[in-house]
Jmol script that loads the backbone (N, CA, C; Angstrom):
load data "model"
ATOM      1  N   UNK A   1      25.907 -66.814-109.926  1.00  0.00           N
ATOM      2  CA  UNK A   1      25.507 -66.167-108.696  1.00  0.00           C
ATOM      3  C   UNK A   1      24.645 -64.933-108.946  1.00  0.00           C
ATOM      4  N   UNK A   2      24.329 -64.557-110.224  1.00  0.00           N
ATOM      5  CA  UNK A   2      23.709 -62.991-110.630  1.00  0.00           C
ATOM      6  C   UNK A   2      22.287 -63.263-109.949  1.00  0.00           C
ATOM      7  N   UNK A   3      21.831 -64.694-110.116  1.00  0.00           N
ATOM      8  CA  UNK A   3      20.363 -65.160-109.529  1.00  0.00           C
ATOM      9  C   UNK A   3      19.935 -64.805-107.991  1.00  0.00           C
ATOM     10  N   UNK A   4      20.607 -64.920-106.956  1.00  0.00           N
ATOM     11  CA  UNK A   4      20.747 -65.035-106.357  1.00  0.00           C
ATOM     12  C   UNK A   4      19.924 -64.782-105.239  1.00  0.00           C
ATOM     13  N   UNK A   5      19.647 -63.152-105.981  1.00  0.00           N
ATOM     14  CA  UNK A   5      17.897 -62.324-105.105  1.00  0.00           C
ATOM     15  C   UNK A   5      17.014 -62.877-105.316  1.00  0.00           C
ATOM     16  N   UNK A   6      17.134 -64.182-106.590  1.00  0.00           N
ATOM     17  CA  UNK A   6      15.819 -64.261-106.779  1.00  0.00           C
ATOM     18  C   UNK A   6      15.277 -66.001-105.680  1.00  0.00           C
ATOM     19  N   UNK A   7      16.160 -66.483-105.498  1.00  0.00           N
ATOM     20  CA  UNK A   7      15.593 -67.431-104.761  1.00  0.00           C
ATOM     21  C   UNK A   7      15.568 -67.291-102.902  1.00  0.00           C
ATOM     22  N   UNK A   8      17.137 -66.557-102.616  1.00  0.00           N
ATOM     23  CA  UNK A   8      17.075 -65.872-100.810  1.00  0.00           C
ATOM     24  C   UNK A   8      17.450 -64.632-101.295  1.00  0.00           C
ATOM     25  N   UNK A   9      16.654 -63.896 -99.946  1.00  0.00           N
ATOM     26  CA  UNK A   9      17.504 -62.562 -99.567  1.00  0.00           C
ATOM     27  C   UNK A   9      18.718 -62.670 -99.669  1.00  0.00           C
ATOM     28  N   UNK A  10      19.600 -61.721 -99.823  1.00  0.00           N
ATOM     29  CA  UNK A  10      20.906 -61.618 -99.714  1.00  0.00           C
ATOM     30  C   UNK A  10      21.606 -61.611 -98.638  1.00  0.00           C
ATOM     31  N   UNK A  11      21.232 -61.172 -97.984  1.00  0.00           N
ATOM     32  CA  UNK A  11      21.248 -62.046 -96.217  1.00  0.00           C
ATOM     33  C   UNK A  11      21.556 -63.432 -95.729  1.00  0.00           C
ATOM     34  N   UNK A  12      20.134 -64.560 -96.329  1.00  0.00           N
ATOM     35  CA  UNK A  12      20.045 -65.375 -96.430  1.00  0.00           C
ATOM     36  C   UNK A  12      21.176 -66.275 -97.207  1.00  0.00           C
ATOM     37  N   UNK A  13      21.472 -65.671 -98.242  1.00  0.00           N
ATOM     38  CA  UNK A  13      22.822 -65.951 -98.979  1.00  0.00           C
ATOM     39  C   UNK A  13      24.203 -66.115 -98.252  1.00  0.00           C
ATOM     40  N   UNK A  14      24.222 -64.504 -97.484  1.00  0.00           N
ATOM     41  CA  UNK A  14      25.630 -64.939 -97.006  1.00  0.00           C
ATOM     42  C   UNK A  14      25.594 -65.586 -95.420  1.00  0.00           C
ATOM     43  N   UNK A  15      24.781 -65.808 -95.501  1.00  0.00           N
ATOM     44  CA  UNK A  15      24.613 -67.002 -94.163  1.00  0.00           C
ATOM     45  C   UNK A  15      25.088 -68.483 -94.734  1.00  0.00           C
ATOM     46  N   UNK A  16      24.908 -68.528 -95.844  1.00  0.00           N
ATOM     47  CA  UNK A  16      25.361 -69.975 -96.378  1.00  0.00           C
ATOM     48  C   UNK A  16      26.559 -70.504 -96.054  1.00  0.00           C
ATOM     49  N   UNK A  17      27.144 -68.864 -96.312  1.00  0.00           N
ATOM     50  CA  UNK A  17      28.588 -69.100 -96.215  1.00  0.00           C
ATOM     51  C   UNK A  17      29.488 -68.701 -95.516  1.00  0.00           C
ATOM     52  N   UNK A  18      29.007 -68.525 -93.926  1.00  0.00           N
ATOM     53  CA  UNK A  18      29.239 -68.193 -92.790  1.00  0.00           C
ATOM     54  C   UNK A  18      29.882 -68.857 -92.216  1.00  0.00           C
ATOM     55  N   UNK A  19      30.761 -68.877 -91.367  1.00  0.00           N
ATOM     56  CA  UNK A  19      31.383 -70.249 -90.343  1.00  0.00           C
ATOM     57  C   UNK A  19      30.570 -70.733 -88.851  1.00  0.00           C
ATOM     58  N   UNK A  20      30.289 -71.431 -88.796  1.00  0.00           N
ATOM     59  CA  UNK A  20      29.115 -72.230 -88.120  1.00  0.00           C
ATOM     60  C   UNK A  20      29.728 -72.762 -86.836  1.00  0.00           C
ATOM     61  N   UNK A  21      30.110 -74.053 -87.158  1.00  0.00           N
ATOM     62  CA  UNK A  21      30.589 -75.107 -86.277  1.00  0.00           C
ATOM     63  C   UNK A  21      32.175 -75.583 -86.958  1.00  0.00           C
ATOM     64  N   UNK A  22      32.975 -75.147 -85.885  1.00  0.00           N
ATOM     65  CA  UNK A  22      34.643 -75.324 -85.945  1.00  0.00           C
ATOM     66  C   UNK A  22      34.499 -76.914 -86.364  1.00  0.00           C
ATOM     67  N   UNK A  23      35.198 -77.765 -87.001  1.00  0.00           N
ATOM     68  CA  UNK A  23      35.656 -78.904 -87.634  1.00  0.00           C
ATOM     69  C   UNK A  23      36.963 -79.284 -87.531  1.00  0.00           C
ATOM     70  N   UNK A  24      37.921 -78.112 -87.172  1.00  0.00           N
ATOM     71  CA  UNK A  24      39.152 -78.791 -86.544  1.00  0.00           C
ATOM     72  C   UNK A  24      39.273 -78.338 -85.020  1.00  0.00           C
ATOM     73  N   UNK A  25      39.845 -79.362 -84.338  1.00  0.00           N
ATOM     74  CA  UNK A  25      40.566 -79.029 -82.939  1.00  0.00           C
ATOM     75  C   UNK A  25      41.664 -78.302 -82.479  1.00  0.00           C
ATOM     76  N   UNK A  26      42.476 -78.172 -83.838  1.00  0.00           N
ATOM     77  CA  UNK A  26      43.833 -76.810 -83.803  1.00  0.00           C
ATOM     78  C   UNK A  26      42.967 -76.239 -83.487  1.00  0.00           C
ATOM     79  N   UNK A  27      43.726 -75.576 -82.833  1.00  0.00           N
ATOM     80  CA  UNK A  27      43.015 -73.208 -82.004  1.00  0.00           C
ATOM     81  C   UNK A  27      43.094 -72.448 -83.524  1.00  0.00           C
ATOM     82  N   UNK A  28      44.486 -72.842 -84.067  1.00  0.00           N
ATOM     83  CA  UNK A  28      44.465 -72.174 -85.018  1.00  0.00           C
ATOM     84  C   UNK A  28      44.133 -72.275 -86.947  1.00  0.00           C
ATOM     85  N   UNK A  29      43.185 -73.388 -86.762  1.00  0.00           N
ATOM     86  CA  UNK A  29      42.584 -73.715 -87.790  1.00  0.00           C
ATOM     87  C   UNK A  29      41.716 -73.179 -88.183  1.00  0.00           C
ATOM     88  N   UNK A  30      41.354 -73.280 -89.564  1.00  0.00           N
ATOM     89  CA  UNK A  30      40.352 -71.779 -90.173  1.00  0.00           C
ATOM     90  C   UNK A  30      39.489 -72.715 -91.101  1.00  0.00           C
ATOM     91  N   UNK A  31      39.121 -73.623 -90.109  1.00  0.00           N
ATOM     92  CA  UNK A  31      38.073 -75.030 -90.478  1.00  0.00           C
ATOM     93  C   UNK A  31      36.660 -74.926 -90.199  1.00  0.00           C
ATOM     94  N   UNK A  32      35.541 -74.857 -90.807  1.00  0.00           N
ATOM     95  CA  UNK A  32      34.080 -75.206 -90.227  1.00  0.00           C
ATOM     96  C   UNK A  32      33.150 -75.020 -91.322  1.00  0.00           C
ATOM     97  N   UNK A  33      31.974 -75.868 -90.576  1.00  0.00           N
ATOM     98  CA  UNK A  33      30.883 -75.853 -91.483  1.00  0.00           C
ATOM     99  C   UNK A  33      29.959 -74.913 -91.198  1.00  0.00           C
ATOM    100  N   UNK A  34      29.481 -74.476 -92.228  1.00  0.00           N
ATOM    101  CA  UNK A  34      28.065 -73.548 -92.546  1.00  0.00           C
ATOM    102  C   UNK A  34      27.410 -74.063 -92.755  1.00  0.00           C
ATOM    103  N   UNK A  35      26.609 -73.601 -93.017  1.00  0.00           N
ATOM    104  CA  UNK A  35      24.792 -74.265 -93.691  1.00  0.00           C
ATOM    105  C   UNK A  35      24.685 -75.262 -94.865  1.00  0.00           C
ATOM    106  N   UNK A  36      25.641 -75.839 -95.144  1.00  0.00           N
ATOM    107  CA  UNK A  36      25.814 -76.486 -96.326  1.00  0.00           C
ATOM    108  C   UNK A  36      26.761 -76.808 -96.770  1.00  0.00           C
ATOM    109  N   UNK A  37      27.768 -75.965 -96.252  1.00  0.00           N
ATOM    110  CA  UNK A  37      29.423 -75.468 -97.137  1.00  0.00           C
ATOM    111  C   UNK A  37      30.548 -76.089 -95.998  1.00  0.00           C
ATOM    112  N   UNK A  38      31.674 -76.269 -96.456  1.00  0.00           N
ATOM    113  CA  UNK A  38      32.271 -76.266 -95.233  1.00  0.00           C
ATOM    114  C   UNK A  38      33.351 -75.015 -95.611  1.00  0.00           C
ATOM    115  N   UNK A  39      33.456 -74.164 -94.746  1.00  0.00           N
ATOM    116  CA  UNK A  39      33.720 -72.970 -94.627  1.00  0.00           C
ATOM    117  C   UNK A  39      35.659 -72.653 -94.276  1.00  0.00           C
ATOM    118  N   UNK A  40      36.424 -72.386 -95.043  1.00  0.00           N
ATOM    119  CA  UNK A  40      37.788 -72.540 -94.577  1.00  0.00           C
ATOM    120  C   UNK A  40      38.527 -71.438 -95.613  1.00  0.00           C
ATOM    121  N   UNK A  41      40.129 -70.884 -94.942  1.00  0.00           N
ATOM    122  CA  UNK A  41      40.918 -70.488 -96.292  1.00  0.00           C
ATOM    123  C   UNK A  41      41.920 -71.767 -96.713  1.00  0.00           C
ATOM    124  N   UNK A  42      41.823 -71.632 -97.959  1.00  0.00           N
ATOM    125  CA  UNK A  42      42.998 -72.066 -98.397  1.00  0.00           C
ATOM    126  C   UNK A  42      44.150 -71.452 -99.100  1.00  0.00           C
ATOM    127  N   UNK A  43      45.554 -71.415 -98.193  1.00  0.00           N
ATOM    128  CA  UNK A  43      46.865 -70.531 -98.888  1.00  0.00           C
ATOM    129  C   UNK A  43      46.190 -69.396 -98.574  1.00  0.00           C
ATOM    130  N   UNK A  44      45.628 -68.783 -97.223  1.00  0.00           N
ATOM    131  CA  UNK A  44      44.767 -67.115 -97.272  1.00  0.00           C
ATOM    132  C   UNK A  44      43.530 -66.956 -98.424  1.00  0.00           C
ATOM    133  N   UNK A  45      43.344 -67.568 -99.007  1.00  0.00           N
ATOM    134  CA  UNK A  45      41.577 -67.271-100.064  1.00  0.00           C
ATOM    135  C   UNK A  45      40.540 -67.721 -98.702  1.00  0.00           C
ATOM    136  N   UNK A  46      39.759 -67.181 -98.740  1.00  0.00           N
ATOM    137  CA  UNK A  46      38.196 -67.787 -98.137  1.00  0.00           C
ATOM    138  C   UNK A  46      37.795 -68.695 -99.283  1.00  0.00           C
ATOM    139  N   UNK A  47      37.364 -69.671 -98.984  1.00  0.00           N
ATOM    140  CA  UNK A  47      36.865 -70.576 -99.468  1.00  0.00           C
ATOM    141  C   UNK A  47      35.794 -71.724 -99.196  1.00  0.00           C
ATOM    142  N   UNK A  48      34.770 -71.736-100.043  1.00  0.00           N
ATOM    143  CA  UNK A  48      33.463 -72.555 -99.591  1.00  0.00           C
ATOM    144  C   UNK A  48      33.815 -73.627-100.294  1.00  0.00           C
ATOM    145  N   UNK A  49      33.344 -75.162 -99.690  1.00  0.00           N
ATOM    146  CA  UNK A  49      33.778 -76.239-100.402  1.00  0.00           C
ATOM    147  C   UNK A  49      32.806 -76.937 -99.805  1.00  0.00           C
ATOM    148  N   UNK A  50      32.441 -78.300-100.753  1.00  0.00           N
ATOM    149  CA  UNK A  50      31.878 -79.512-100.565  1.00  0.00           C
ATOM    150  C   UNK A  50      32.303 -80.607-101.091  1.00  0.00           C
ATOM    151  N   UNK A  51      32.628 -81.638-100.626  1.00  0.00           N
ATOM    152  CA  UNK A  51      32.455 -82.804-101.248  1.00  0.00           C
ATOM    153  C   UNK A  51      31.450 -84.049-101.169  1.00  0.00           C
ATOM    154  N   UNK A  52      31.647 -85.335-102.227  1.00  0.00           N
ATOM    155  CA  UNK A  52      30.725 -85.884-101.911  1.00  0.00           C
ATOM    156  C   UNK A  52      31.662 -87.370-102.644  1.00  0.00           C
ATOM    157  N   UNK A  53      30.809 -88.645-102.314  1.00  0.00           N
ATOM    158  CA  UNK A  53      31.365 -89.828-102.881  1.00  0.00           C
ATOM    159  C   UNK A  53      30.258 -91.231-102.416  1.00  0.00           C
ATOM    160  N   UNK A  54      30.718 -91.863-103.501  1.00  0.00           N
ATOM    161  CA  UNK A  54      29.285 -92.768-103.317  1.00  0.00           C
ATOM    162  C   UNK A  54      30.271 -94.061-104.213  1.00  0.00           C
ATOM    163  N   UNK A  55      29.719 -94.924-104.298  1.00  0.00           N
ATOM    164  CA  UNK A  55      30.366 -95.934-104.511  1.00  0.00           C
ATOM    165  C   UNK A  55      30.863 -95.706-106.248  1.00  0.00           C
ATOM    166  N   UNK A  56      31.780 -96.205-106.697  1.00  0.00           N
ATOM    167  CA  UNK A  56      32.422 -95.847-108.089  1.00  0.00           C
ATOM    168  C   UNK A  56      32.254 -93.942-108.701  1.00  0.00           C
ATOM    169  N   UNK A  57      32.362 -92.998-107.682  1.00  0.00           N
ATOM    170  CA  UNK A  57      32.038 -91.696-107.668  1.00  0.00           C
ATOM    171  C   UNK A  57      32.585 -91.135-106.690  1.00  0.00           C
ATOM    172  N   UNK A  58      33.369 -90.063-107.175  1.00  0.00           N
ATOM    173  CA  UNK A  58      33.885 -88.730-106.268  1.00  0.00           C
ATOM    174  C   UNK A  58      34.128 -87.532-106.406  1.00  0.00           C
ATOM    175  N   UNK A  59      33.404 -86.445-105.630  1.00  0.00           N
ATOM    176  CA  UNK A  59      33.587 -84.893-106.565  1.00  0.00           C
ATOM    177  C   UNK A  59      33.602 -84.092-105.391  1.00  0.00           C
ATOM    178  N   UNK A  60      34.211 -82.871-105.602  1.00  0.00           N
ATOM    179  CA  UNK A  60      34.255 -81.708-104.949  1.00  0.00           C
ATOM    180  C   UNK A  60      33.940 -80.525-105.728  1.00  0.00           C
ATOM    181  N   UNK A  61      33.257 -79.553-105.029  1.00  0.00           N
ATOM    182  CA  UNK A  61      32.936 -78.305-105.430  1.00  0.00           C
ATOM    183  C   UNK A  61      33.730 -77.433-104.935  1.00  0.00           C
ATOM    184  N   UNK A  62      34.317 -76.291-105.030  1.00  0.00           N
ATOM    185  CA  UNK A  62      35.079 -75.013-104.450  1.00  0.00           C
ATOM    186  C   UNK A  62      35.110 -74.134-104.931  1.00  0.00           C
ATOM    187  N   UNK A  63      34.934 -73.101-103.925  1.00  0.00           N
ATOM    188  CA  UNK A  63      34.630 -71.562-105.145  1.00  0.00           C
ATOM    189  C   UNK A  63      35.214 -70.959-103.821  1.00  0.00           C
ATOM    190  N   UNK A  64      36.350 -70.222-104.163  1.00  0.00           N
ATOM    191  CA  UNK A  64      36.935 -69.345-103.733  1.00  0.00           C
ATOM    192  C   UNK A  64      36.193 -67.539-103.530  1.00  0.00           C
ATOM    193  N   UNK A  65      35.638 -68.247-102.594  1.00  0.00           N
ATOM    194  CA  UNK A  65      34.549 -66.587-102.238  1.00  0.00           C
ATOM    195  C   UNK A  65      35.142 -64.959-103.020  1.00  0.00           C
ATOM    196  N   UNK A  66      36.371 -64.481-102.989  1.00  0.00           N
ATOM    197  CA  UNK A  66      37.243 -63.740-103.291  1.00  0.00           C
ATOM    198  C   UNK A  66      37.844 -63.535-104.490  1.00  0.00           C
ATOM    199  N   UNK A  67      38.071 -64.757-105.185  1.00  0.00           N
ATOM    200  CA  UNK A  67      38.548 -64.552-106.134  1.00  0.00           C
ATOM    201  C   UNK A  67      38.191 -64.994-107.645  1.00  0.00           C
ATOM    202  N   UNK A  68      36.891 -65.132-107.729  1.00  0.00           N
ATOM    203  CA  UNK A  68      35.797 -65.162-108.892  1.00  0.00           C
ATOM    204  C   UNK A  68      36.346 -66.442-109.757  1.00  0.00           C
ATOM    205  N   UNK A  69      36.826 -67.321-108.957  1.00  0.00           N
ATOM    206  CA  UNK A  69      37.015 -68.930-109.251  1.00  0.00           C
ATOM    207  C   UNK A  69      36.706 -70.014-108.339  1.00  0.00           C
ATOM    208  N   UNK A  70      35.880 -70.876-108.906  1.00  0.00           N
ATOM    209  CA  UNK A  70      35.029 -71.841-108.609  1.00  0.00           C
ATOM    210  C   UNK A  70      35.641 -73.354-109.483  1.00  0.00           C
ATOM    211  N   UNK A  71      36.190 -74.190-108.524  1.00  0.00           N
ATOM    212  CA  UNK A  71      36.657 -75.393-109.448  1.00  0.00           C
ATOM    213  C   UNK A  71      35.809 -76.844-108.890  1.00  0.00           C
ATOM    214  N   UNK A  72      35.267 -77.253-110.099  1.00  0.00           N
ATOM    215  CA  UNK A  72      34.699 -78.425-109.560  1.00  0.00           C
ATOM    216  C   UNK A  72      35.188 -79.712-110.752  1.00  0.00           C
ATOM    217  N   UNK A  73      35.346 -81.014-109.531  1.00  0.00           N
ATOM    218  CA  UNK A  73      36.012 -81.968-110.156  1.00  0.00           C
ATOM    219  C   UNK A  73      35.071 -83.156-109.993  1.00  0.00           C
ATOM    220  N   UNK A  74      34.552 -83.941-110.909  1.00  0.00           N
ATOM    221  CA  UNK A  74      33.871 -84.798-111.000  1.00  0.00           C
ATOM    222  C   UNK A  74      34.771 -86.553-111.369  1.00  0.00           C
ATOM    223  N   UNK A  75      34.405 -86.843-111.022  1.00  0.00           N
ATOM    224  CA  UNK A  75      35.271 -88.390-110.972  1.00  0.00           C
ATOM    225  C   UNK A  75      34.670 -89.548-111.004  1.00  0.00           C
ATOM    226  N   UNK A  76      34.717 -90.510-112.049  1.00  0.00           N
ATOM    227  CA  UNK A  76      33.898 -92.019-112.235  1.00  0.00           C
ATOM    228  C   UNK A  76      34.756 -93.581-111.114  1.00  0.00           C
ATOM    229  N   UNK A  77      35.259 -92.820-110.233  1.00  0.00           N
ATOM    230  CA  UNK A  77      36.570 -93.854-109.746  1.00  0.00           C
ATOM    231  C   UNK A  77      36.783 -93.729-108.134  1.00  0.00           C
ATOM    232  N   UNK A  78      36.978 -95.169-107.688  1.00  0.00           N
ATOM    233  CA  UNK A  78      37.241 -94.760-106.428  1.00  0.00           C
ATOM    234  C   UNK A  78      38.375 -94.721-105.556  1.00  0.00           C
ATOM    235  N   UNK A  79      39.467 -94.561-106.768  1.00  0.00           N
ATOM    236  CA  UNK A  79      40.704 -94.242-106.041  1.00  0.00           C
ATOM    237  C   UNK A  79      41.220 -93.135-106.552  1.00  0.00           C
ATOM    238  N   UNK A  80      40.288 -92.094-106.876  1.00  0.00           N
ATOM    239  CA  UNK A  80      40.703 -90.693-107.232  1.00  0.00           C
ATOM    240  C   UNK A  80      40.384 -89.863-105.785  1.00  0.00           C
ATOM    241  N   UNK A  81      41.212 -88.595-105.839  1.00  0.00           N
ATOM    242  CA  UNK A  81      41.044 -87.904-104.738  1.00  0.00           C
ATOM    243  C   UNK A  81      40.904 -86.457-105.317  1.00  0.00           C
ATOM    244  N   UNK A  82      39.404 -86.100-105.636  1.00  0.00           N
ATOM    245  CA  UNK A  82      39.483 -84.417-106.273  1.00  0.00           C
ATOM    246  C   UNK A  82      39.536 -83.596-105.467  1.00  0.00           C
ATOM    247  N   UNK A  83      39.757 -83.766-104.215  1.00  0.00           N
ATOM    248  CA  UNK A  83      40.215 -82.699-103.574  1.00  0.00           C
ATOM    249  C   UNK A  83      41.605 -82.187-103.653  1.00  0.00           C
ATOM    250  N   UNK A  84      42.463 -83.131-104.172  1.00  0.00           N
ATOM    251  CA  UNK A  84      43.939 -82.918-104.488  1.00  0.00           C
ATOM    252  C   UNK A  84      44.183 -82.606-105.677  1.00  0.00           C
ATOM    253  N   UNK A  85      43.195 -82.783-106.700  1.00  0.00           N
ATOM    254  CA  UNK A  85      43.263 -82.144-108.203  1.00  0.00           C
ATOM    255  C   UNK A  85      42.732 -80.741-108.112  1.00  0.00           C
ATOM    256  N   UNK A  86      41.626 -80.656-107.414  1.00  0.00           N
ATOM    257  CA  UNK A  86      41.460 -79.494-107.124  1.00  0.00           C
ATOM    258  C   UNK A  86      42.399 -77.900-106.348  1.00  0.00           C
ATOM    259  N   UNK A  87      43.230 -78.701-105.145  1.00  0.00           N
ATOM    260  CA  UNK A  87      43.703 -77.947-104.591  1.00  0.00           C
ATOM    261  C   UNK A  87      45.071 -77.508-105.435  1.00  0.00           C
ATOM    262  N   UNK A  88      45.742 -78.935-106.558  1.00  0.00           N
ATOM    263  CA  UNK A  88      46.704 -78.002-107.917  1.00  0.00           C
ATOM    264  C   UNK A  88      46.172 -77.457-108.601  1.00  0.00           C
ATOM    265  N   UNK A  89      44.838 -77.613-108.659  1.00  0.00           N
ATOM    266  CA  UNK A  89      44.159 -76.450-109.972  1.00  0.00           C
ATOM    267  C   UNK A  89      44.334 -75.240-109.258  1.00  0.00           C
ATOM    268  N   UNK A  90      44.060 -74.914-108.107  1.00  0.00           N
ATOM    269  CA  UNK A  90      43.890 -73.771-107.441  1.00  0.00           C
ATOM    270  C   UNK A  90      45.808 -73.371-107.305  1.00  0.00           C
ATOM    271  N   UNK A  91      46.137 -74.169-106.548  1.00  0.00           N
ATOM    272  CA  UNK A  91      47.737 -73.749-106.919  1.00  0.00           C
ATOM    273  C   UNK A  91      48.362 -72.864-107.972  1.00  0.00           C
ATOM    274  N   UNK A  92      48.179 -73.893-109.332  1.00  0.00           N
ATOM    275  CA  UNK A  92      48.297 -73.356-110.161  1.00  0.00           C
ATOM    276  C   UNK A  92      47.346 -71.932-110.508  1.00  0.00           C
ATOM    277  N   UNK A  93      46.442 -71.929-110.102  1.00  0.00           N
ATOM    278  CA  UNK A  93      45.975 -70.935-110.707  1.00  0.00           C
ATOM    279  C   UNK A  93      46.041 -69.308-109.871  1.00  0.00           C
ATOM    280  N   UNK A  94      46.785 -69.228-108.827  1.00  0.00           N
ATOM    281  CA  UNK A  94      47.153 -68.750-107.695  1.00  0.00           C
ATOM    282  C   UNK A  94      49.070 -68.292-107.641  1.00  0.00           C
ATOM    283  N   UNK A  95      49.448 -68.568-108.412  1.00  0.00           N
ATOM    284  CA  UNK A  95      50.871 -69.014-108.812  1.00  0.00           C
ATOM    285  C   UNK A  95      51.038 -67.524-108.634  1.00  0.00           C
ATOM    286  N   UNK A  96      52.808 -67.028-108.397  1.00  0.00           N
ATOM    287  CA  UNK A  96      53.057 -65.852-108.778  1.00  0.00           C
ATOM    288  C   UNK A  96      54.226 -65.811-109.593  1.00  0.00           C
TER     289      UNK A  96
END
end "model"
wireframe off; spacefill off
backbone 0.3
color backbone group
């Protein structure tokens, strides 16, 4: 992220990761997409996330805005779910 000035303003940056358009119908869900990201906490972290999947392929990106960890899970399979490997990596790594 040190790059960051050099391709948007910094402005432009944290617009990325703004909350946009709500994605859940709970009142009290802390669900939506940004410009790219889909924008939520998880366990109280702010957190930017994406995923993606394509046939024999599945991955998620997440970077915990706050807490200078970013976990991404890449997968050759289509009965893996890295959003659930991801969310024990974060568990674990969140532990007290």
């Amino acid at each position: 992220m040190r790059e960051k000035k050099i391709i948007l303003k910094k402005e432009n940056w944290e617009k990325l990761w703004q909350p946009y358009i709500k994605t859940s119908d709970k009142a009290d869900a802390k669900e939506y997409y940004g410009f790219g990201w889909f924008v939520e906490e998880y366990k109280g972290h702010p957190l930017v996330q994406h995923g993606g999947a394509n046939i024999g392929f599945r991955s998620v990106f997440m970077h915990f805005v706050n807490d200078g960890l970013s976990i991404i899970i890449l997968t050759n399979t289509d009965e893996a779910n890295p959003r659930i490997i991801a969310n024990k990596l974060a568990d674990y790594y969140f532990r007290k």
